[in-house]
C-alpha positions in Angstrom: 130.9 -145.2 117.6 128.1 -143.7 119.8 127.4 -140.4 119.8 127.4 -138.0 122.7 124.0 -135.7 123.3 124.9 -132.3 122.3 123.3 -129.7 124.8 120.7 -127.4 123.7 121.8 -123.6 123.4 120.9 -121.4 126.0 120.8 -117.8 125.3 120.9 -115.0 128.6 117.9 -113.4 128.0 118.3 -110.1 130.2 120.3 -109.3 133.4 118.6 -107.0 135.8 120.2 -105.1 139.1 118.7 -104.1 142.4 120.5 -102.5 145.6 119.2 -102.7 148.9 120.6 -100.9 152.1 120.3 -102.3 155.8 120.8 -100.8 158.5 123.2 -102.7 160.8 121.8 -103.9 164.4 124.3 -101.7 166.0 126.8 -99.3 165.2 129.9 -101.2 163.8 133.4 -100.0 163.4 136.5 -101.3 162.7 140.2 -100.0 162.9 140.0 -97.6 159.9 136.0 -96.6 159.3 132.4 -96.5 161.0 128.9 -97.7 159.9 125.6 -98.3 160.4 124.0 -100.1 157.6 125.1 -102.2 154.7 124.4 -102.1 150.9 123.9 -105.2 149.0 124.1 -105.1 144.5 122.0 -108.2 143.7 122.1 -108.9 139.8 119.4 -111.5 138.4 120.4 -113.1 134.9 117.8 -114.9 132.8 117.7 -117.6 130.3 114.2 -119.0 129.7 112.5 -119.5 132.8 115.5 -119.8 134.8 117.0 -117.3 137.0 120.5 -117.3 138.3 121.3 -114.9 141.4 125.0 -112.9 142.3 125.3 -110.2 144.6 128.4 -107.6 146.2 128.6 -105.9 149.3 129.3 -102.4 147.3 127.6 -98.9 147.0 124.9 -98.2 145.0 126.9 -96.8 142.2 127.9 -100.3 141.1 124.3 -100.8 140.5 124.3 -98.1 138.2 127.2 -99.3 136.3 126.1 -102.8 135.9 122.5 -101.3 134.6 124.3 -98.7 132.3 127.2 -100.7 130.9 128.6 -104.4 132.1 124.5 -106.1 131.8 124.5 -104.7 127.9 127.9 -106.8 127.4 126.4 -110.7 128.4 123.0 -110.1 127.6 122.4 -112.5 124.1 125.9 -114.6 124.7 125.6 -118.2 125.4 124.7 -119.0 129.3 127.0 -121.9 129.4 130.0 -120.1 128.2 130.6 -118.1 131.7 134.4 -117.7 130.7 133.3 -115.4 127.7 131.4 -113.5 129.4 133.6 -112.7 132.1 136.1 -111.9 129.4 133.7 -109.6 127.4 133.3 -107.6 130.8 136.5 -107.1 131.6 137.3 -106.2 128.0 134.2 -103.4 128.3 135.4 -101.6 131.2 138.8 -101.3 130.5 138.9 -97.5 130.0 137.0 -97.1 134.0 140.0 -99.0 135.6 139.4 -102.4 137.1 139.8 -102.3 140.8 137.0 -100.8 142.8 132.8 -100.5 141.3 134.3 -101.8 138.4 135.5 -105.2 139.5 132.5 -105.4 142.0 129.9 -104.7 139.2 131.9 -107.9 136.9 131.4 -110.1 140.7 127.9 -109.8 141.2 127.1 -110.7 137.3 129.4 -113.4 137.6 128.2 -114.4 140.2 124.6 -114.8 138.9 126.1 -116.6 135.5 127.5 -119.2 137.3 124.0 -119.8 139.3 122.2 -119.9 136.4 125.0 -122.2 134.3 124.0 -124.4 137.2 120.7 -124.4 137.8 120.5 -124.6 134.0 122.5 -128.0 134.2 120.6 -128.9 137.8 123.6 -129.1 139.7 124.5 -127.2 143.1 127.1 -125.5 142.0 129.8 -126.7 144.1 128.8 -130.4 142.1 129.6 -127.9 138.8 132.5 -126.7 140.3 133.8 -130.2 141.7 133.4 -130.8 145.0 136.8 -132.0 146.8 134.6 -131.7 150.8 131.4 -132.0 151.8 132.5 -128.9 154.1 134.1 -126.1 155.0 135.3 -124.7 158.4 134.3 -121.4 159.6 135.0 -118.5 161.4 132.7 -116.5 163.5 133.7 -112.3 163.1 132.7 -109.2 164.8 133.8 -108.2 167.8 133.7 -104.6 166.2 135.8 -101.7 168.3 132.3 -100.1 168.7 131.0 -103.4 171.1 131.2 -102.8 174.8 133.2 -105.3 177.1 129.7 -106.9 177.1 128.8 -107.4 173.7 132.1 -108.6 172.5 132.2 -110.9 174.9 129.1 -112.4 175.0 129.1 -112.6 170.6 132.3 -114.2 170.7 131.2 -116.8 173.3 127.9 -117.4 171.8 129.9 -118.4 169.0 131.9 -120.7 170.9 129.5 -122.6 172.2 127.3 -123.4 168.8 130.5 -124.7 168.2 132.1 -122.2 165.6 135.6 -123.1 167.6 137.4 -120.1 165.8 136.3 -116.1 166.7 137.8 -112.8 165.2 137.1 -109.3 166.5 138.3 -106.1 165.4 140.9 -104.1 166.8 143.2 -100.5 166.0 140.3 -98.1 166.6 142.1 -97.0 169.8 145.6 -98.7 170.3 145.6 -98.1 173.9 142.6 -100.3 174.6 143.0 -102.8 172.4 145.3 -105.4 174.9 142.2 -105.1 177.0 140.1 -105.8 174.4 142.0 -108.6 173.4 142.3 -110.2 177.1 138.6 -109.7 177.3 138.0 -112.0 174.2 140.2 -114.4 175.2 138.1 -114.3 179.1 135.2 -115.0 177.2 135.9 -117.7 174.7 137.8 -120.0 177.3 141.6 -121.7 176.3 140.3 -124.5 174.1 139.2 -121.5 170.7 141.0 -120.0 168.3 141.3 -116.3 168.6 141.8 -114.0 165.4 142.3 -110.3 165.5 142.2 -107.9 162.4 143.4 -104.6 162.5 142.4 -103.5 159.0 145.8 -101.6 158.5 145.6 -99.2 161.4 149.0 -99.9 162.6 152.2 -98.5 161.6 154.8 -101.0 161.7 156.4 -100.7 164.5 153.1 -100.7 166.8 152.2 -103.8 164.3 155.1 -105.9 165.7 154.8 -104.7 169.4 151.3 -106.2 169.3 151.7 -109.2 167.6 154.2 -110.0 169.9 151.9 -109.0 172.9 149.3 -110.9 171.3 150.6 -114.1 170.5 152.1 -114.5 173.8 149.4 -113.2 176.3 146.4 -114.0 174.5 147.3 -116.8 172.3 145.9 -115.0 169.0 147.1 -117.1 166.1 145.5 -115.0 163.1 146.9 -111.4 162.6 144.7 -109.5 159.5 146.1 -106.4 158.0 148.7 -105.7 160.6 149.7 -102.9 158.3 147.7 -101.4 155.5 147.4 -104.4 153.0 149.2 -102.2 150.5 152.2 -101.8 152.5 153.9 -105.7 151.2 157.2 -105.0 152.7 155.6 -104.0 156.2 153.4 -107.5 156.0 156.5 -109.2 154.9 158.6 -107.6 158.1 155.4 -108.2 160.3 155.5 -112.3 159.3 159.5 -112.4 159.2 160.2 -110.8 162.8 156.5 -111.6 164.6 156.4 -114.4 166.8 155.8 -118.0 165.3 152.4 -119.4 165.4 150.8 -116.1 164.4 149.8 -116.1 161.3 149.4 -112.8 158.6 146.7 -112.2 156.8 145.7 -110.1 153.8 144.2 -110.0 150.2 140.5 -109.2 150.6 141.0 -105.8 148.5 141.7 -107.7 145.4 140.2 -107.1 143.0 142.5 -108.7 140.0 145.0 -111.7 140.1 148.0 -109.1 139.5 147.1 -108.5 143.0 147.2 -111.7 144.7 150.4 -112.6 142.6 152.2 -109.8 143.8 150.9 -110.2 147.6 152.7 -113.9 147.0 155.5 -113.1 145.2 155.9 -111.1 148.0 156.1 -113.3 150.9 153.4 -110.8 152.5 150.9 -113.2 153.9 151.0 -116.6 155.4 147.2 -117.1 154.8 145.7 -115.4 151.1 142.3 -113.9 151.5 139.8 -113.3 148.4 136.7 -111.8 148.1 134.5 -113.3 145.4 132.1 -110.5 145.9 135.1 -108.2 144.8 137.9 -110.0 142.4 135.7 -110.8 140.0 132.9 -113.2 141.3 133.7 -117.4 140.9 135.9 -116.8 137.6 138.2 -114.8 139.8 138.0 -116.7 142.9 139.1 -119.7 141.1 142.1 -117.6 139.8 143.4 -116.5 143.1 142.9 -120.5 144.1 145.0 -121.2 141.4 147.9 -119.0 142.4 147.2 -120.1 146.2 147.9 -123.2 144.9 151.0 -122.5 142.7 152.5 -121.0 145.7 151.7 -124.0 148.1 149.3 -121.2 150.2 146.2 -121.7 151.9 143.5 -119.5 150.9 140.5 -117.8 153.3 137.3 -116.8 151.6 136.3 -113.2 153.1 132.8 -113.0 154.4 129.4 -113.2 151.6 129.3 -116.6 153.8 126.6 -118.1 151.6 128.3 -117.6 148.4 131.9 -118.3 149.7 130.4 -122.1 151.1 130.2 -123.6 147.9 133.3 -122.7 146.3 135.4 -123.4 149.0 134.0 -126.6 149.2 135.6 -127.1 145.5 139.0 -125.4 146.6 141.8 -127.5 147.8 143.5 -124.8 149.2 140.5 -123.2 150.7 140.8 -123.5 154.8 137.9 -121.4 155.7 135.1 -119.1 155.4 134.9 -115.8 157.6 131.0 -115.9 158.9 131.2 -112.1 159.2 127.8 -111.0 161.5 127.1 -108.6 159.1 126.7 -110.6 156.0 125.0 -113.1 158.2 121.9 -111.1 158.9 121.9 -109.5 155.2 121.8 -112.9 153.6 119.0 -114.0 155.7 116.8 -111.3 155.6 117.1 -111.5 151.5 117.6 -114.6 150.7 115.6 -118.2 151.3 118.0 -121.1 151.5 120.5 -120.0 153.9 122.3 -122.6 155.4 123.6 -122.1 158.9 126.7 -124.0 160.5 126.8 -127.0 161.7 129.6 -128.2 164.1 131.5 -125.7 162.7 130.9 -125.9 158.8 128.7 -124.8 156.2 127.2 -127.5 154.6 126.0 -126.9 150.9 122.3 -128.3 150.3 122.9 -130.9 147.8 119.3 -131.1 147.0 119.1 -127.0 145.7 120.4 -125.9 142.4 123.1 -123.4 141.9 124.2 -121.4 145.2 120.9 -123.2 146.7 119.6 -119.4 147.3 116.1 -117.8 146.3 115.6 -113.8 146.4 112.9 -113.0 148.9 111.4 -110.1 146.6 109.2 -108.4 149.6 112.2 -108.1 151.8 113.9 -106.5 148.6 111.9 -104.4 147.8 111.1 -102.8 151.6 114.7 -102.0 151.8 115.4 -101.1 148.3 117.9 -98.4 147.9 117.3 -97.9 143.6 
């Protein structure tokens, strides 16, 4: 009988947090909220010379928590064991409540566990994961309800013709404009794109269903995002049952456990499930809502962190795209060598870089570090 190589232990050494605020190229606003720069929690775990990377879009507060509590909790526990480890931070903040900093801090350390687990294996970590593409589509977002007529138009056709075939802009900031808004976009992009609109829950019902009849039969807008606030399941549920066909509802990127996506589906709230793997838990709790996407026969839509998003999806089944939110876009790119762009529509992972393929740019950190 031959025996198998056993794989040398590999012990996290320490696990270290940074936040870093950018301000935004313009003032951005959605339905709900304004702002004008973005914060970014990057956590760097260590075994040996090896350096795994996770981050959250988050406030700095979640920085504090992961330096004060959640990095005490992995530090000394096997590197390959990335299940415990998210189990044994879960367990430690039980008393805080999970959804919110909580969940956030347990992403971005997750996050980095599973970079290292791969780089320490010398795999990208979609090949960890299992890759079932070499792809996966994408969807260009913006279009925020603080753009002119002139910049929403011209980022949602620049989009269009680098080939990202599929555009969302926001919309709910001020009802009255927003069929405007929405016949602009659909000017600029031409017939042959996809057009997406996401309220985020500034509706009430009624105006929810008025518009998504408007917009599905004026504008040919197939994708309707928080309609209704994403809490409100019976109002997503009436919004999908009594809204015009070919429009579908979407919801889910405020989960931050699996309770939440299985109620969202046991719902019938959404046609399309969207997670956040920067907020429900990191990869361990991305794969979970895959599973339950899967369960339910549901496609699943990775919310923005485009360049952490690419490689798990491409390991999803259910996974039909990645939102490549503007935002993100420029954060990841200022921070962070080995950024992949789209191409013909798709990011691509680099099969010839380890882990997430990404490398901290520590000067850029550190001129916009918030902590």
């Amino acid at each position: 009988m031959s025996s198998v190589p056993k794989l040398a232990s590999s012990r996290i050494d320490s696990v270290s947090v940074l936040a870093c605020t950018i301000p935004t190229d313009f003032p951005e606003a959605d339905g709900t909220i304004e702002w004008d720069k973005t914060t970014i929690v990057i956590v760097e775990a260590k075994s040996g010379n090896v350096a795994g990377i996770g981050y959250t879009y988050a406030d700095v507060s979640t920085a504090t928590l992961i330096d004060s509590l959640v990095r005490h909790v992995v530090q000394g526990r096997e590197a390959l064991d990335v299940g415990g480890s998210w189990s044994a931070m879960v367990r430690a903040i039980r008393n805080l409540g999970r959804p919110g900093i909580c969940s956030m801090a347990i992403s971005a350390v997750d996050i980095a566990l599973w970079d290292l687990k791969a780089k320490l294996l010398q795999l990208p970590l979609v090949k960890l994961l299992g890759a079932v593409r070499e792809g996966i589509p994408v969807y260009g977002s913006g279009g925020f309800t603080s753009y002119s007529k002139e910049q929403l138009q011209r980022q949602l056709s620049d989009w269009v013709e680098s080939s990202i075939r599929t555009v969302k802009m926001k919309i709910g900031a001020r009802p009255h404009a927003d069929l405007q808004r929405v016949r602009d976009a659909r000017e600029a992009i031409g017939k042959g794109a996809r057009l997406f609109v996401d309220a985020n829950g500034a509706y009430s019902r009624k105006q929810a269903l008025e518009f998504a009849k408007w917009f599905r039969e004026t504008a040919d807008v197939t994708w309707f995002e928080e309609p209704v606030s994403s809490d409100d399941l019976e109002g997503l549920r009436l919004i999908r049952d009594q809204g015009p066909s070919g429009l579908e509802i979407a919801a889910g990127e405020y989960g931050y456990d699996a309770n939440y996506f299985r109620h969202m589906l046991e719902a019938g709230a959404v046609d399309v499930l969207q997670a956040d793997a920067t907020r429900c838990g990191g990869i361990t709790g991305f794969l979970q809502a895959a599973a339950l996407c899967e369960a339910h026969a549901m496609p699943l839509s990775a919310h923005t962190a485009p360049s952490i998003h690419m490689q798990v999806c491409c390991a999803v089944s259910r996974a039909v795209h990645v939102e490549y939110f503007h935002d993100h876009v420029r954060v990841e790119n200022i921070l962070f060598e080995g950024v992949q762009a789209p191409f013909g529509g798709e990011l691509v992972p680099d099969l010839t870089r380890y882990g997430l393929g990404l490398e901290l740019r520590r000067s850029e950190a550190a001129r916009y570090a918030a902590r």
